[in-house]
C-alpha positions as CSV (number, residue, x, y, z in Angstrom):
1,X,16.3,32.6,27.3
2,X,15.6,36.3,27.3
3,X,13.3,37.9,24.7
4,X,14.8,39.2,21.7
5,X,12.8,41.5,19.6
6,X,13.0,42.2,15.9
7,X,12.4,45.6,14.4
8,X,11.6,45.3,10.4
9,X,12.3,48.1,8.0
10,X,11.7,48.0,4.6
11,X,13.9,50.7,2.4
12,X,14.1,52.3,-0.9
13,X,16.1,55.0,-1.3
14,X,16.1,56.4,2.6
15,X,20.3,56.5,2.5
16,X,19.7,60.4,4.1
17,X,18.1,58.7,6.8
18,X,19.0,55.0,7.8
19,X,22.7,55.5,9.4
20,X,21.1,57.9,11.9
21,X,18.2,55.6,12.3
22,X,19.2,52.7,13.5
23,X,21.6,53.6,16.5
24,X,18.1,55.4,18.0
25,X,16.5,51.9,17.1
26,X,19.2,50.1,18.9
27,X,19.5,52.6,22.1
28,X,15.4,52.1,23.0
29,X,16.2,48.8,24.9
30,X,19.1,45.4,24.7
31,X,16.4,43.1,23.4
32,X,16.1,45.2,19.9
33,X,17.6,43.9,16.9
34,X,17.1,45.6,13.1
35,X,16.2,44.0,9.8
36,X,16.8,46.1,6.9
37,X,15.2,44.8,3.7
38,X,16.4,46.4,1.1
39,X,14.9,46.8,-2.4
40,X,18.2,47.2,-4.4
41,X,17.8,51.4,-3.7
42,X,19.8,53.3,-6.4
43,X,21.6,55.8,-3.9
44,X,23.8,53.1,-1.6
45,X,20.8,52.2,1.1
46,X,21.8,48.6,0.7
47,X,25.5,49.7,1.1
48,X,25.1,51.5,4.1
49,X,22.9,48.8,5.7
50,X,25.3,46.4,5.4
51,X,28.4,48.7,6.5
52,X,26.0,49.6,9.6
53,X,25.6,45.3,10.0
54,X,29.2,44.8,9.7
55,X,29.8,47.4,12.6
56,X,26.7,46.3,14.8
57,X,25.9,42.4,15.4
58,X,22.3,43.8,15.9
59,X,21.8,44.7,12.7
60,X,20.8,42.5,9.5
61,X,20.4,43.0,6.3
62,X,18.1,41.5,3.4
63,X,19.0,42.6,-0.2
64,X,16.2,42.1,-2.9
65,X,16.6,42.3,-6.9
66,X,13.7,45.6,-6.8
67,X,11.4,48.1,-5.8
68,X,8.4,45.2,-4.8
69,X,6.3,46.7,-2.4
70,X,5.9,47.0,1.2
71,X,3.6,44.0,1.6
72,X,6.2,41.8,-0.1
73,X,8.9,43.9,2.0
74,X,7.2,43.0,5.2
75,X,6.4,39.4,5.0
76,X,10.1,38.8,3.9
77,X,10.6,40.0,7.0
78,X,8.6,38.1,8.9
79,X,9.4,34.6,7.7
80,X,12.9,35.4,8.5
81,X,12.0,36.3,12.5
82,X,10.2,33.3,12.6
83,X,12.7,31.0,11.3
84,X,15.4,33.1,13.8
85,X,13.3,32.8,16.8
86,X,12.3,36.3,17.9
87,X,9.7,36.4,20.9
88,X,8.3,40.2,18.9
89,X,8.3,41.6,15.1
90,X,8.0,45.5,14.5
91,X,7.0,46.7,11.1
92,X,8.4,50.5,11.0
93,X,9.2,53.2,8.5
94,X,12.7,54.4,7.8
95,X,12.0,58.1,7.6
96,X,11.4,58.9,10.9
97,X,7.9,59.1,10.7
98,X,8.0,56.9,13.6
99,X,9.4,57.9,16.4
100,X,12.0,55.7,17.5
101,X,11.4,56.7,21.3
102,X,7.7,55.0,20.9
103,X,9.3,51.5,20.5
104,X,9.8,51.4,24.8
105,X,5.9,52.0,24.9
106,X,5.1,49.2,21.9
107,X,6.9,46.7,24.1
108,X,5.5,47.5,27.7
109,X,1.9,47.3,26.1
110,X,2.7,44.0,24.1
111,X,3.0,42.7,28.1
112,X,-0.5,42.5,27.8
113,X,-1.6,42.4,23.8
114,X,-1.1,40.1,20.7
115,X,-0.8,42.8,18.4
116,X,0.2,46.5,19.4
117,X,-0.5,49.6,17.0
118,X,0.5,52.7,16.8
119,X,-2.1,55.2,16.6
120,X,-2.3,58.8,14.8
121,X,-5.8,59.0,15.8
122,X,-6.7,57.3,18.8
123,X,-10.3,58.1,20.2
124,X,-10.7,61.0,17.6
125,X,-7.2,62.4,18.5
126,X,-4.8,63.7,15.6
127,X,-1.4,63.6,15.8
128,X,-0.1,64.3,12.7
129,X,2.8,67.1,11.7
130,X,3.3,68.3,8.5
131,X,0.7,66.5,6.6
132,X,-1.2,68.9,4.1
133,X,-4.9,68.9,5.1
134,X,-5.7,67.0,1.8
135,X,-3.7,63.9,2.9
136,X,-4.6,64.2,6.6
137,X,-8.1,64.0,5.1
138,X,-7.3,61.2,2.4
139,X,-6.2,59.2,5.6
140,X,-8.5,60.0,8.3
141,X,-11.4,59.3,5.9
142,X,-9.8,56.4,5.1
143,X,-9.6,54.8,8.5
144,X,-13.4,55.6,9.2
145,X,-14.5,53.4,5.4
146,X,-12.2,50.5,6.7
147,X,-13.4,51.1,10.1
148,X,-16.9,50.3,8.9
149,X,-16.9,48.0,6.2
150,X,-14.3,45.6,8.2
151,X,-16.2,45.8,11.5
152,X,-12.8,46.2,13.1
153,X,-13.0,49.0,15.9
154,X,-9.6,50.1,15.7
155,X,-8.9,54.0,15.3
156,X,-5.8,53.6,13.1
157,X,-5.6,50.9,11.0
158,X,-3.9,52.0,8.0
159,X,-1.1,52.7,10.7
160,X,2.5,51.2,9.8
161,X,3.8,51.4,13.2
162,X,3.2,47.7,15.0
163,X,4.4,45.3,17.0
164,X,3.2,41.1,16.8
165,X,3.9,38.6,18.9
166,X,5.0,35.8,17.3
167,X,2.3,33.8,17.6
168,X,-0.1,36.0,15.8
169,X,2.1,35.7,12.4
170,X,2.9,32.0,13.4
171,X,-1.1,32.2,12.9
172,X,-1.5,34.0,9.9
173,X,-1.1,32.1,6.5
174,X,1.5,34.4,5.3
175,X,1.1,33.3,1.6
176,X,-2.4,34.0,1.7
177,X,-1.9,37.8,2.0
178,X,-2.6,39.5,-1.1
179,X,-2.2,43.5,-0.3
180,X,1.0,45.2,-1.0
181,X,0.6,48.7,-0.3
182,X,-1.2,50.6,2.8
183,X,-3.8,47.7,2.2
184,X,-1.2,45.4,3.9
185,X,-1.4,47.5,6.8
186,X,-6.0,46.7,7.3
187,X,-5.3,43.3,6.0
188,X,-3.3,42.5,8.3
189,X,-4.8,43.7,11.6
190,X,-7.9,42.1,10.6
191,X,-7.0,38.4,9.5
192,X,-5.1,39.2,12.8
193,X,-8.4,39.9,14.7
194,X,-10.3,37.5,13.0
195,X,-7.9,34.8,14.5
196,X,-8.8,35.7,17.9
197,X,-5.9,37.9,19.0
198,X,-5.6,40.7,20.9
199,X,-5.5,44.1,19.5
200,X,-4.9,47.4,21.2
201,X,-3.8,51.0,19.8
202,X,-1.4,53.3,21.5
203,X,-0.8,57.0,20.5
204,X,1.9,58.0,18.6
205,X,3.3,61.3,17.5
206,X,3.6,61.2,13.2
207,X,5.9,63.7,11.9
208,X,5.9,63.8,7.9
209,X,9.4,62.6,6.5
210,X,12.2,65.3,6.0
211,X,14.1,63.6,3.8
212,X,13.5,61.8,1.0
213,X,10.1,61.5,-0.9
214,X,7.0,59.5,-0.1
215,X,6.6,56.4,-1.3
216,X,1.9,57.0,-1.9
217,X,0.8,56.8,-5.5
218,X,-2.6,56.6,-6.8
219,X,-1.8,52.5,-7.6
220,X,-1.6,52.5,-3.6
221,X,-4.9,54.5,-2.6
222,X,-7.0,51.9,-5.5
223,X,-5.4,48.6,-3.8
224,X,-7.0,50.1,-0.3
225,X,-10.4,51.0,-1.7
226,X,-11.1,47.8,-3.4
227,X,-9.4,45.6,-1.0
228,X,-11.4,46.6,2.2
229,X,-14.6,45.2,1.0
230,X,-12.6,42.0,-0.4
231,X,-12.1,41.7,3.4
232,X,-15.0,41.7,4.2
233,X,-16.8,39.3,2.0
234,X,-13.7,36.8,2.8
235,X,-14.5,37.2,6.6
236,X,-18.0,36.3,5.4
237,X,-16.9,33.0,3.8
238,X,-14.3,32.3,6.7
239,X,-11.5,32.7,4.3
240,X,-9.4,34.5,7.2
């Protein structure tokens, strides 16, 4: 059977941005299908995404009752991939913060990788537009205090730009994960890591959204600094 691939994109609010989204999704190569979860957005999102699904047989869409987090968003995703089959699982923003043109370069290095991210830093290297140099330094600082207290050599691991093989989250104990926000992102690559797998980094152009607001709040940034040396102490204990 030929490799199908499975794109996951959590959305609140992003109605400005998904309908041109997801054709450049779908144009990057055959084997790419889209999951849309949904967390019941108050201007249409859902609506759109399922217009776009009823249009496009490569498109799916998961509705949920709220706004419950990324993490949550994510692992939804996941369980349905796995239950469906797909050979690779994307996690990507719906803002165009990623560049849909990357996605070719995600799947040629997964030839050779378990888990593929997408790096705004790699080997010291920013490419970030638009950021204000407070959050530019919020998240480079950031990567360097999970970098160290994780042991985990990877330039950008608060990075939401990735692409598993199956058998990494076939791996993981998907209930066990307890971040939600940009904690999910380290928590991940590391029970990853700490299973064995494969990790590499490729470099990626981030351009700040356009349209729509961010989704980072001061609950977010606390879940990060508390959970990294939680981490830690369960790699210790061989909790993950």
């Amino acid at each position: 059977m030929p490799e199908r691939a499975l794109v996951v994109i959590p959305t609140y609010n992003e109605a400005a941005n998904l309908p041109s989204l997801a054709p450049q999704v779908l144009a990057q190569d055959a084997r790419l299908e889209l999951l849309v979860v949904d967390d019941n957005s108050p201007d249409g999102t859902g609506r759109l995404a399922d217009e776009l699904a009823a249009r496009e047989r490569r498109v799916h869409v998961l509705h949920r009752d709220g706004k419950l987090g990324l993490g949550t968003a994510y692992i939804t995703g996941f369980r349905w991939a796995l239950e469906r089959g797909y050979d690779y699982v994307f996690e990507m923003d719906a803002d165009f913060s990623h560049d849909p043109a990357h996605l070719k370069e995600f799947l040629k290095a997964v030839e050779g990788a378990d888990l593929v991210l997408g790096s705004r830093y790699l080997n010291g290297k920013v490419t970030v537009v638009n950021w204000p140099m407070t959050r530019l330094m919020l998240s480079y600082c950031a990567n360097i205090y999970a970098r160290r207290v994780t042991g985990l050599r990877i330039w950008d691991l608060t990075g939401g730009f990735k692409c598993f093989r199956r058998r990494v989250l076939e791996a993981i104990d998907l209930s066990q994960v307890r971040s939600n926000g940009y904690a999910f992102q380290i928590e991940m690559s590391v029970r990853a890591w700490r299973k064995g797998f494969r990790l590499t980094e490729i470099p990626i152009v981030f351009v700040d959204r356009t349209e729509g607001h961010s989704k980072m709040n001061r609950a977010i940034v606390r879940e990060a600094v508390w959970m990294v040396p939680r981490l830690r102490t369960m790699a210790l204990f061989g909790r993950i």
